[in-house]
C-alpha angles and dihedrals in degrees: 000000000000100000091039079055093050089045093052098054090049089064091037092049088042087051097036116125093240122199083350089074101027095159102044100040112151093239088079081069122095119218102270090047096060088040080046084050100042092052093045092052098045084037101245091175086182096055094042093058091035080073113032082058094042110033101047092173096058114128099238084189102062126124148213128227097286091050101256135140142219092259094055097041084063099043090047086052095041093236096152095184100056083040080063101038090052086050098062087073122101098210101051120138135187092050099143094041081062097047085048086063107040083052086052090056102038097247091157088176097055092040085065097042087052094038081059098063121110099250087075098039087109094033101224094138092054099053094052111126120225115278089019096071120122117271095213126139086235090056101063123082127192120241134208095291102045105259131116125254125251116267093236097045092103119188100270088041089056093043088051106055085043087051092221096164102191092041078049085060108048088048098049085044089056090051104260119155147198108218115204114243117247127265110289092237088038097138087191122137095254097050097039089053094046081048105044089041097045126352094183105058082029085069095031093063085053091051094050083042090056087036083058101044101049099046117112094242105051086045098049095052104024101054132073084209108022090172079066097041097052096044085048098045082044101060090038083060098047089041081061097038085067091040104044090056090178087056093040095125100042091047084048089055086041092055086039083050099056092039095062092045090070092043095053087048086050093056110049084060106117098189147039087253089057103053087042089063092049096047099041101033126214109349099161112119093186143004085255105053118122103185123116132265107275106244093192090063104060084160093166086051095056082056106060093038085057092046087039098234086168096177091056088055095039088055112121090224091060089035088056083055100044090047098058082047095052101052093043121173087005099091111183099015100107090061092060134097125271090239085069093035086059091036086058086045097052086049098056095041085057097039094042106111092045086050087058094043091058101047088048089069101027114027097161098048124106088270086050102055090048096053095047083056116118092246107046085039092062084040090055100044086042089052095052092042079055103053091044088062091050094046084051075057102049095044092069088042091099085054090054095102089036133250141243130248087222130089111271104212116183132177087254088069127097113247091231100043115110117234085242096060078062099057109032102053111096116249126224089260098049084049097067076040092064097032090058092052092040084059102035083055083049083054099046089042080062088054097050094045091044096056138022125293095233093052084050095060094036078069113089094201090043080066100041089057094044085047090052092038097055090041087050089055103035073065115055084040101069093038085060086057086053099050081040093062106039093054089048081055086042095054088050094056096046091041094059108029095245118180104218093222090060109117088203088078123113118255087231084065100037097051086074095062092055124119114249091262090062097050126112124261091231094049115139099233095050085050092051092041088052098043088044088055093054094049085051091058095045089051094057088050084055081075092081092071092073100044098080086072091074123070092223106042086029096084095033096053085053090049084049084051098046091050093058090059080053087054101052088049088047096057101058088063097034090045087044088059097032088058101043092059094034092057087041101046100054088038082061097041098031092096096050104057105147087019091082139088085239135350087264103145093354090114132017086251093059096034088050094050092035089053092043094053094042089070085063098044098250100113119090131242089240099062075096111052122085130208105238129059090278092131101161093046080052096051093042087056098048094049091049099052088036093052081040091061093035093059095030093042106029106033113015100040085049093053089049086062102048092050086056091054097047089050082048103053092035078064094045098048091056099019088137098059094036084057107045087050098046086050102052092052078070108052089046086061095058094046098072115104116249123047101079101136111069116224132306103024087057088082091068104096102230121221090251099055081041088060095036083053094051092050101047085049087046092051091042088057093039089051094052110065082039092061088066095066123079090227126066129188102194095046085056080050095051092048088050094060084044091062093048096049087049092054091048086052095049093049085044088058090054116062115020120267129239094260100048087045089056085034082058098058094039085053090047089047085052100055087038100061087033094065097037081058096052095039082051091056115110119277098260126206088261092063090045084058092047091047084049090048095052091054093049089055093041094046079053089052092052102044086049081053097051088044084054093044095046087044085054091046097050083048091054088047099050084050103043075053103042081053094054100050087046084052097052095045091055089055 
């Protein structure tokens, strides 16, 4: 025993840390304390417990040169039975620095042994939330690489980011909890002293808490709708990846993190039952209720459309579902040609305003139910969107073989009308035109009503209508001052017999019989004129919104899109350099104007259109050169534009392309997802209920919001007069469906709905297959050590049973001796 002892300290003291560990060396143990420490660690259970019941004044807490115990020395190794043998002492300590690492490697046995030992039997370490843990040596634990654990990394913390689902389990059952970090901005007590004592760690316990809570298995057994909780905690992650700017790329994989989770719950549903769960939520009113999921609600689905969990939209499974929903009430057309589905469109386009006219008077009829379906809804408002822009066409039809600045007089005209009176009225045409952007800004008016403003302005196309539409009005706005005025000149003229080729005349009445090329730059109908052609122009780019709806425009219209957002980055750099030789050079021409080959930079005017067109090649050389002996000015000039084309030209426009190129294959790379997604924010806009008749024909009141506006005025004025009196009959009414609907909740409480029991099994499927794909990974070089460490203990086992057997043997023996020598003395 001596010289295997002595043998053990020479390769203790050959292996020992040296001056790194000074006071922990392993010469300040005695002899029993490094053989304590050598069972413990090759997990020889008899000689453990040969000296836990022999030597009663071993320290069981002692330590080797890298500050581990016994008892860690025998969780690190997975030797469960010394794990139990340590636990029977009273004064043991470290214990949760021994339940910390048999959470880190996955020993679920010896996480419930330890988690039986008297220090949690009130629980208290297990419920400490992240940043608030205790800082005790006692505390700490020692991983795989030597180095301590955080002190706000708590058991189910720990058991979490290592997604050990049973270990998950045990914890939540004994009561631990993640609590969720404060707000990043939270000014409370708590939060201002972690950060004014210590920002970093400050920011690093929020980092372990959000490690915790997103991982699948936290999400999967600590949440009643796990589906919520992972599309909320996403977006809070991506919210602070935007915000922790330093922590940007761990706060991105969280929000990843959490965003697989739901697609991998969303593909292991095996019915319809199944994905409607996922995507509305929980419907049920009650635990009895036997109606059907609402396919109209797809709460959960709002929801990643509005995250942008893009693979979870894109899924086949949802995009099964959307696609029943979306062809609503048209079984079977989505399996035919293209040739029938334009044929459909062209029919509807045609038939649009009797099919408003239909549901007008009979909205619940069978017509009436198909045209409030998702799919001829988005036909009719796409058919209207389509004959505005072909009555924006056939309002310049009369301008195809061009037009004069000059009056055109003919025979037809009165003698007294002024040439304005001509031009300002608005014409049939100019009237439906009118009438379409009168009803798409009541529609928009409904939208905006309907949802949230701040969900209508996070929408780009919400913006770009609001843009058209206020152009569109501006517009006509200021063509209605024009025709005002010039019927107010009008009236003067008839009103006093006025002969238009009277000199006497007012200019003020004159000026309206001018021809076009007289007139004045500020004039209200050039205005108009100039604000209608770039809403023109706006209303045809409204056409991309649709275009998601097809397969083969769907991914170039988001690469279009992509490319804008390149654009607007682009500008702060290309605007930065534009102005900076702009405003140089017209500080270094401003003094030679008529002195220049041409006016190029002699003013901001011309510097701003001679640098704009030099990006596209269409600005001369010359604009630099001057007419009199200034040669440095000259020089200056030329280096400056020179060094201007070289950065505008050269660098920036390039970048420009190569930003474009990399949007453009990001698209590429994933086009079927960016589609489908795209797509699908579409269709979700078509499934809400309203909005059934396009524009115009939505500006017609219909008899049944006639009749629901008569009732909500004869209620208001009902409700009046009953409001004097102390007793009110309705309000007793009102309490009494209160206290219905708090007795269904509390039933409800009771016994588990429909969706939390499918929630259940698709919770079960997805640890299930967790834990077969981790039991199918490769055998790494940490299970061959356990595998190594389980035949050293068994070959201590063995050789404590030999010892027994041979003790037993050499006990036979002495007394089949002893009866032999008893025998021969009797004869």
């Amino acid at each position: 025993m001596l010289r295997q002892a002595a043998s053990k300290t020479r390769r203790h003291a050959l292996r020992g840390a040296g001056y790194l560990f000074p006071t922990q060396s392993s010469s300040c143990l005695s002899l029993a304390e490094e053989l304590f420490l050598d069972a413990a660690e090759y997990g020889n259970n008899p000689e453990v417990r040969r000296m836990l019941e022999e030597m009663p004044d071993l320290n069981v807490n002692c330590v080797n040169y890298m500050g581990q115990s016994a008892l860690q020395l025998a969780v690190a190794n997975e030797h469960l039975e010394v794990t139990k043998l340590l636990l029977r002492k009273k004064d043991l300590a470290r214990v949760g620095d021994a339940l910390l690492l048999a959470i880190s490697r996955g020993y679920v046995r010896i996480v419930e042994a330890l988690l039986s030992h008297r220090a949690f039997t009130d629980s208290q370490r297990l419920t400490y939330s992240p940043g608030q843990a205790e800082t005790q040596d006692d505390f700490f634990a020692y991983d795989e690489d030597g180095t301590r654990f955080s002190h706000d990394i708590t058991p189910i913390v720990l058991a979490s980011q290592c997604n050990e689902y049973e270990i998950v389990h045990i914890l939540l059952t004994k009561g631990a909890r993640i609590e969720r970090p404060h707000d990043y901005f939270c000014q409370c007590r708590t939060c201002s002293e972690q950060q004014r004592h210590d920002a970093f760690s400050h920011s690093q316990s929020r980092i372990n808490a959000y490690k915790g809570l997103a991982s699948p298995a936290h999400l999967s057994l600590s949440s009643e709708d796990p589906v919520m909780a992972a599309l909320e905690l996403s977006n809070e992650l991506a919210v602070l990846a935007n915000i922790e700017k330093e922590f940007k790329n761990d706060y991105k994989k969280l929000s990843m993190q959490c965003k697989d989770f739901v697609v991998g719950l969303l593909d292991l549903c095996r019915n319809t039952e199944e994905v409607e769960a996922i995507l509305n939520g929980d419907t049920d009113v009650s635990c009895q209720s036997s109606e059907p999921f609402g396919r109209q609600n797809l709460i959960r689905l709002k929801l990643a459309i509005k995250y942008e969990v893009k693979k979870f939209v894109a899924h086949p499974n949802c995009q099964q579902q959307l696609l029943y929903i979306w062809y609503e009430n048209f079984s079977g057309l989505h399996q035919q040609n293209t040739a029938v589905k334009i044929l459909l469109v062209l029919g509807v386009a045609v038939g649009l305003p009797v099919l408003a006219f239909m549901y007008w008077i009979a909205p619940s009829s069978k017509l009436g139910k198909l045209m409030r379906g998702p799919f001829l809804k988005f036909v009719a408002h796409a058919a209207s969107f389509m004959i505005f822009l072909c009555l924006l066409v056939l309002n310049a039809a009369d301008r195809f073989e061009g037009t004069s600045l000059l009056p055109n007089m003919t025979i037809h005209d009165h003698p007294s009308q002024l040439f304005r009176m001509k031009t300002t009225p608005f014409t049939w045409m100019e009237i439906l035109i009118i009438s379409w952007v009168i009803g798409k800004i009541w529609e928009e008016c409904k939208d905006i009503w309907s949802q949230d403003i701040r969900e209508y302005i996070s929408e780009p196309w919400n913006l770009l209508d609001f843009s058209i539409l206020a152009i569109f009005m501006t517009s006509f706005i200021a063509r209605l001052m024009a025709f005002w005025h010039a019927y107010s000149a009008q009236c003067y003229v008839d009103k006093h017999h006025t002969d238009l080729s009277d000199m006497t005349l007012p200019f003020e009445i004159r000026y309206f019989q001018l021809a076009r090329i007289n007139w004045m730059p500020s004039d209200p109908q050039l205005i108009s004129e100039g604000l209608y052609a770039i809403a023109v122009v706006l209303s045809f780019s409204r056409i991309a919104y649709i275009l998601p709806a097809n397969e083969s425009f769907g991914p170039l219209q988001i690469s279009l899109g992509r490319t804008m957002k390149d654009i607007f980055k682009f500008m702060v750099i290309f605007i930065t350099v534009f102005v900076a030789f702009m405003v140089g050079m017209f500080n270094l021409y401003s003094y030679y104007r008529g002195a220049k080959h041409n006016d190029a930079f002699t003013t901001l005017e011309e510097s701003f259109k001679t640098l704009f067109w030099a990006i596209f090649g269409l600005s001369e050389v010359k604009s630099v050169v001057i007419n009199i002996d200034h040669k440095f000015i000259e020089n200056t000039g030329y280096v400056l534009y020179g060094v201007y084309n070289i950065i505008m030209v050269i660098v920036l426009l390039n970048m420009l392309i190569a930003m474009f190129n990399s949007s453009f294959q990001e698209i590429e790379d994933d086009a079927d997802v960016e589609w489908k997604f795209a797509r699908a924010k579409l269709w979700f806009s078509y499934f809400e209920h309203g909005g059934t008749l396009p524009v115009p024909f939505n500006l017609v009141p219909s008899p049944k919001s006639v009749i629901s506006l008569l009732l909500g005025i004869r209620e208001f004025l009902w409700a009046a007069p009953q409001g004097k009196n102390k007793e009110n009959p309705k309000d007793e009414m009102e309490l009494n469906k209160l206290r219905q609907q708090e007795d269904l909740s509390v039933e409800a409480s009771l016994c588990p709905t429909r969706h939390q029991k499918i929630m259940n099994r698709l919770i079960k499927r997805y640890i299930v297959k967790a834990q077969r794909d981790k039991d199918n990974d490769e055998v790494n070089e940490g299970e061959l050590k356990d595998i190594k460490q389980d035949i050293s203990s068994l070959r201590y086992e063995l050789l404590e049973r030999e010892n027994h057997e041979a003790e037993a043997l050499k006990g036979l023996i002495r007394r089949l001796g002893e009866v032999a020598r008893f025998q021969q003395k009797e004869q």
